[in-house]
C-alpha positions as CSV (number, residue, x, y, z in Angstrom):
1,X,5.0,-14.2,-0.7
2,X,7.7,-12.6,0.8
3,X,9.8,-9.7,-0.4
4,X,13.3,-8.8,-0.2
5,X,15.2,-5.7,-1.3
6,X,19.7,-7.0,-1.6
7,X,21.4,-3.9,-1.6
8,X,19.0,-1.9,-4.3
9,X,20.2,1.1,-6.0
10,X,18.0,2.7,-8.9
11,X,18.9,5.9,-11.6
12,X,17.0,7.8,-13.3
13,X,18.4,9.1,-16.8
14,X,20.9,7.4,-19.6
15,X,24.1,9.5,-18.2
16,X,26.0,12.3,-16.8
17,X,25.2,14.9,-15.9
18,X,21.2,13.7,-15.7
19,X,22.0,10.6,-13.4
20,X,19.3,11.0,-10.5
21,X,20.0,8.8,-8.2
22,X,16.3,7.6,-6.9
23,X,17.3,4.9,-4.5
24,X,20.7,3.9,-2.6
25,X,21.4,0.7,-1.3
26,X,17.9,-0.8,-0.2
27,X,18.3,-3.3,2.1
28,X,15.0,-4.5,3.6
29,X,12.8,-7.5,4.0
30,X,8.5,-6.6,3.6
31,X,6.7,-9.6,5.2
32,X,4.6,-12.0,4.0
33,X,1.1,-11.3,5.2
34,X,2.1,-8.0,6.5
35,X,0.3,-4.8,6.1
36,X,3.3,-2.3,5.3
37,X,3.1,1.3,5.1
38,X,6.0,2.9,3.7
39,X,6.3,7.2,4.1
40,X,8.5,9.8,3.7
41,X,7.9,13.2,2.5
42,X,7.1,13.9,-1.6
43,X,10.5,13.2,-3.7
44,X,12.0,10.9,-1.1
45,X,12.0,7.1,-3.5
46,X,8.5,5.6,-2.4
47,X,7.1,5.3,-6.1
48,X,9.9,4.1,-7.7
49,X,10.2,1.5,-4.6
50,X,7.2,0.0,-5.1
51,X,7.9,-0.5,-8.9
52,X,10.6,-2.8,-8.3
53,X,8.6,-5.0,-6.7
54,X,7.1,-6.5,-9.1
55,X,9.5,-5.8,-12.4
56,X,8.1,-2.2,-13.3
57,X,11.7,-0.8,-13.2
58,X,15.1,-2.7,-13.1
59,X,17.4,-1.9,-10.1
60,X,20.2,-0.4,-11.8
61,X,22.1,-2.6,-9.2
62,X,21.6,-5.2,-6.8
63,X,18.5,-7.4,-6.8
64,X,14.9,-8.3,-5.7
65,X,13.4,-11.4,-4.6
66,X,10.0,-11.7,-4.8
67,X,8.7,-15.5,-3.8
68,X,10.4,-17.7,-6.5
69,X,11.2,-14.3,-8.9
70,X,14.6,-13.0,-8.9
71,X,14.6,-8.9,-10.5
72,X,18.1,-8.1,-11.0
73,X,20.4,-5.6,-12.5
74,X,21.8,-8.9,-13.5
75,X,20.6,-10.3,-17.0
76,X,21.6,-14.0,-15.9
77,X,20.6,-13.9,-12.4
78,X,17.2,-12.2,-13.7
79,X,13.9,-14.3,-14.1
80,X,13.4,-14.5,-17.9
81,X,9.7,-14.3,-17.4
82,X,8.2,-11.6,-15.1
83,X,4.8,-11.3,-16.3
84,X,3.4,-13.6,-14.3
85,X,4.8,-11.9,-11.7
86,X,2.4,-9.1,-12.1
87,X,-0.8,-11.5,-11.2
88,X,0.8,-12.2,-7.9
89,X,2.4,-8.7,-6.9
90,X,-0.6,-5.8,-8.3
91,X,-0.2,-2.3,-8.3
92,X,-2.9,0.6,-8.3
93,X,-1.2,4.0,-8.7
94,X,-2.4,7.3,-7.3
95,X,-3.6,8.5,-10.5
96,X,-5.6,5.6,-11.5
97,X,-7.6,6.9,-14.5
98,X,-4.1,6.0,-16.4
99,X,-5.0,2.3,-15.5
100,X,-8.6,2.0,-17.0
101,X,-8.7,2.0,-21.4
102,X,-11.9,-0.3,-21.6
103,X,-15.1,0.6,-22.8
104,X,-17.3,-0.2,-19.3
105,X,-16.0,-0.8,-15.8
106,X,-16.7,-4.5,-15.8
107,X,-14.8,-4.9,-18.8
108,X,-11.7,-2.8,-17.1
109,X,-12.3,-4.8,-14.3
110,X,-12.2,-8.1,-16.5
111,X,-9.4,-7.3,-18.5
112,X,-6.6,-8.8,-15.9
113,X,-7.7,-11.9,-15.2
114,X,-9.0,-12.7,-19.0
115,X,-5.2,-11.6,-19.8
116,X,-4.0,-14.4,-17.5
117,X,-6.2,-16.9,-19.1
118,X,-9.7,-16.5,-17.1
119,X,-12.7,-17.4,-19.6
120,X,-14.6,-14.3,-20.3
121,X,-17.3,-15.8,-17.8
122,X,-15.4,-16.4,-14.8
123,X,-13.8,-12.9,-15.4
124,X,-17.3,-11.2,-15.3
125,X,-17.8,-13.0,-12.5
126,X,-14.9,-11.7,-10.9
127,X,-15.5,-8.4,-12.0
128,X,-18.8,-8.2,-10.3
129,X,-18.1,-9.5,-7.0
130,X,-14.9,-7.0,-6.6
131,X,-16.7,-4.1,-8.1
132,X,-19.7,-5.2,-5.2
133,X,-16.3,-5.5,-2.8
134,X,-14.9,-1.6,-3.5
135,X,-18.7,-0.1,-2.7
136,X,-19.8,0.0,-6.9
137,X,-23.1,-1.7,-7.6
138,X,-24.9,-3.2,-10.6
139,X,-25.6,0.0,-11.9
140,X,-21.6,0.8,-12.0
141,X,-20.9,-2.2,-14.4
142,X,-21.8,-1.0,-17.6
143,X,-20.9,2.4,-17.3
144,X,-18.1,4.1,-19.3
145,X,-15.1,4.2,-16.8
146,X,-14.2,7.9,-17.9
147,X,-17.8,9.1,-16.8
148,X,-16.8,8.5,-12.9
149,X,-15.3,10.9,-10.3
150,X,-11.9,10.3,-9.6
151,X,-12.4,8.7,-6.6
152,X,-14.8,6.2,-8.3
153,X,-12.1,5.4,-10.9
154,X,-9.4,4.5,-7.9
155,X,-12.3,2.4,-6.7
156,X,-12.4,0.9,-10.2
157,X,-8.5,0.2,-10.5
158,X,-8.4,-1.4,-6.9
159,X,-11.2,-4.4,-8.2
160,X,-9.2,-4.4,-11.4
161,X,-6.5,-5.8,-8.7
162,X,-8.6,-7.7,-6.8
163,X,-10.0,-9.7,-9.5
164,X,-6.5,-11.2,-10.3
165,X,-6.5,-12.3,-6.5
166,X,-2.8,-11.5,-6.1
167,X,-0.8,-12.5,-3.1
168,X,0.7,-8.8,-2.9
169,X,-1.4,-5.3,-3.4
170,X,0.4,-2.5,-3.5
171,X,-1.4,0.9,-3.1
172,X,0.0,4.7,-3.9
173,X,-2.2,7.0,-2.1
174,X,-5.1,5.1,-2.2
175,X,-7.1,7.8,-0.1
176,X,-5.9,11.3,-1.1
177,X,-8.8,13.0,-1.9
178,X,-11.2,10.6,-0.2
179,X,-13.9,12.1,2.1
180,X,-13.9,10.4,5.9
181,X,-16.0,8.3,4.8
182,X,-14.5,7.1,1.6
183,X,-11.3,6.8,3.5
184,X,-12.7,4.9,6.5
185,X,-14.4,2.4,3.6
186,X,-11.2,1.7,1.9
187,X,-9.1,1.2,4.6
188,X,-11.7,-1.5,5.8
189,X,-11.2,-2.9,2.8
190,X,-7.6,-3.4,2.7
191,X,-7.8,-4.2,6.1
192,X,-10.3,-7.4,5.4
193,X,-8.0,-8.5,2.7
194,X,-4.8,-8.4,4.9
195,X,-7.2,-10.3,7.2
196,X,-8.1,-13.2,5.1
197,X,-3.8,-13.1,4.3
198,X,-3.0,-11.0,1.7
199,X,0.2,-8.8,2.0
200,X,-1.4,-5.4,1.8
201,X,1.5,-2.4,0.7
202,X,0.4,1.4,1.2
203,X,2.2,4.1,-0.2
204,X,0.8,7.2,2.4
205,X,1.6,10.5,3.8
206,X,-1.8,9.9,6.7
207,X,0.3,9.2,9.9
208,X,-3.0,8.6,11.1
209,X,-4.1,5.7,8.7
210,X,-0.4,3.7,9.6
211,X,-0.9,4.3,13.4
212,X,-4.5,2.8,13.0
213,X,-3.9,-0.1,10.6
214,X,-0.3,-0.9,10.0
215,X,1.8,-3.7,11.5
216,X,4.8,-2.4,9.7
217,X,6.0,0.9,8.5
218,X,9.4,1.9,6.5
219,X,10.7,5.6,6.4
220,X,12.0,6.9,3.6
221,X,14.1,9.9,2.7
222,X,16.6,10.8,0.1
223,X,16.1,7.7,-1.5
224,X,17.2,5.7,1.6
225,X,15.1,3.6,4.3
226,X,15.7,5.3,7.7
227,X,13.7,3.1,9.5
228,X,12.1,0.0,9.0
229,X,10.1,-1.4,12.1
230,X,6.7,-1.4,14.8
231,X,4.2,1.9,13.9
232,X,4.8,2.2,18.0
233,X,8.2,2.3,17.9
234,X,8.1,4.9,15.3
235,X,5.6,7.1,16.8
236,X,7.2,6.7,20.4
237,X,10.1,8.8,19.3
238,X,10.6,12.3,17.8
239,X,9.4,12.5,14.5
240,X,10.2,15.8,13.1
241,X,13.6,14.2,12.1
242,X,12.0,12.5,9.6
243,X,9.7,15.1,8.2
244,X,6.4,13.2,9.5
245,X,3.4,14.1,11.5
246,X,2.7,12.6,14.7
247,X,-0.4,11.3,14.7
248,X,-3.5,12.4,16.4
249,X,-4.0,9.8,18.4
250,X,-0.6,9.7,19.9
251,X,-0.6,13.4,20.5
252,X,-4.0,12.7,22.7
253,X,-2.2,9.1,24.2
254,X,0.7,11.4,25.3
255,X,-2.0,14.4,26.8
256,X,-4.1,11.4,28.8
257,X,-0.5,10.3,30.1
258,X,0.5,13.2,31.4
259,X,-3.1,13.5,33.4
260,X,-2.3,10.0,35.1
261,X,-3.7,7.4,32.1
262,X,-2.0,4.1,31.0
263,X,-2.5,2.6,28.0
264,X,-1.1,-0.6,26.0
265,X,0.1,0.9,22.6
266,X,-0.3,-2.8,21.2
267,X,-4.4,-2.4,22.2
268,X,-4.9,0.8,20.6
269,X,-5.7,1.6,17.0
270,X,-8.7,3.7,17.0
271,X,-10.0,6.7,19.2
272,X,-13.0,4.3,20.4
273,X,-9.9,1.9,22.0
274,X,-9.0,5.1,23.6
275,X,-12.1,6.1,24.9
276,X,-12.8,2.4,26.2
277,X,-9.6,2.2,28.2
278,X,-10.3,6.0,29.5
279,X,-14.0,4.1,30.5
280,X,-11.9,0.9,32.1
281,X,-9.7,3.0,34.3
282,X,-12.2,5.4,35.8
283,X,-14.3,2.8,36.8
284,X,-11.5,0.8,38.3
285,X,-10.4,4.0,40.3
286,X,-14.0,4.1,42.1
């Protein structure tokens, strides 16, 4: 499904003088089967992006078109019917534990694709195999979801996702509080999905996580999109302009570089593709 912002604005607020104005003319295209990261510092319009995109908020002007859907500010132009909308495009917010109400985890887990017409059994089903998917075993499934940690209830909220089997996920700080681990796990995960062709969406403020997994980053700032292109591109120039962090591996790509290394930005997306290469040339220079 492919996604496309026409000249978006959104406000926050019924009028003057509490008009915030949270986005300005977004213009942008998000590609089907893409794995997108969009960043920019706290405050800058990456939440209330990712809630147009599936009919969450209304752009105050201009439109969205996801697939077949039109979201306008546009009554006539809008599609009358957006639930459905909601199968295809899912959303797991940061703070999750507002997204789980039933009384066990399969049940949460259960609830979207029973609410889209799933029979109770195939729902289950589905439940299962995602919770099995997001690291949460059999002894997960009857538990109350309020008796997990928090990063066990993000876990929890992503399979609710999954179990719809949407075209689009969309994820708001999926990792923040994580340990390397966790966040190594989960980012496998979204990476498989965008694998097997699912348009995975990432909300993050981990430089490293777009350098190592993204085909496609947008900047943010002040409610605007400053850059939309290639995670190499972006890294390749000076950041600081846009408030981000170089990331660690580019900082040690750059060091190499300066000793005398070469290295294929396209081939690298992990310190272990780094350490290869280094490997490569040194015994190619004996």
């Amino acid at each position: 499904m492919k996604l496309k912002f026409n000249h978006v604005d959104f406000l926050y607020g019924d009028k003057a003088p509490n008009l915030f104005e949270a986005l300005h003319d977004i213009d942008c295209e998000i590609k089907e089967h893409s794995f997108t990261c969009i960043v920019g510092h706290t405050g800058c319009g990456k939440s209330t992006f990712i809630q147009q995109l599936n009919g969450l908020l209304i752009p105050t002007k201009g439109s969205v078109f996801a697939g077949d859907f039109v979201i306008s500010s546009n009554k006539k132009e809008r599609t009358k019917k957006l639930r459905p909308l909601r199968q295809k495009v899912g959303i797991v917010f940061q703070f999750s534990e507002y997204q789980l109400f039933e009384n066990t985890v399969e049940e949460d887990v259960a609830f979207g694709p029973t609410n889209f017409g799933v029979s109770k059994e195939d729902a289950l089903k589905l439940a299962h195999e995602n919770l099995l998917k997001v690291g949460l075993d059999e002894s997960f499934f009857k538990k109350s979801p309020f008796e997990l940690s928090g990063g066990e209830r993000r876990r929890v909220a992503i399979a609710g996702i999954m179990a719809m089997q949407p075209e689009v996920i969309v994820l708001d700080e999926p990792t923040v509080g994580l340990d390397p681990r966790g966040v190594k796990e989960m980012m496998s995960l979204f990476k498989n999905l965008h694998d097997q062709g699912t348009t995975i969406i990432v909300v993050t403020h981990d430089m490293n996580l777009v350098y190592g997994y993204a085909t496609d980053v947008i900047v943010m700032d002040q409610g605007k999109i400053v850059y939309q292109g290639n995670p190499h591109d972006l890294f390749d120039q000076n950041v600081d302009c846009y408030s981000l962090e170089t990331p660690l591996i580019t900082k040690l790509i750059q060091s190499l570089e300066n000793k005398g290394y070469k290295f294929d930005l396209e081939k690298i997306s992990s310190l272990d593709d780094v350490v290869k290469e280094i490997a490569k040339q040194r015994r190619a220079s004996k």
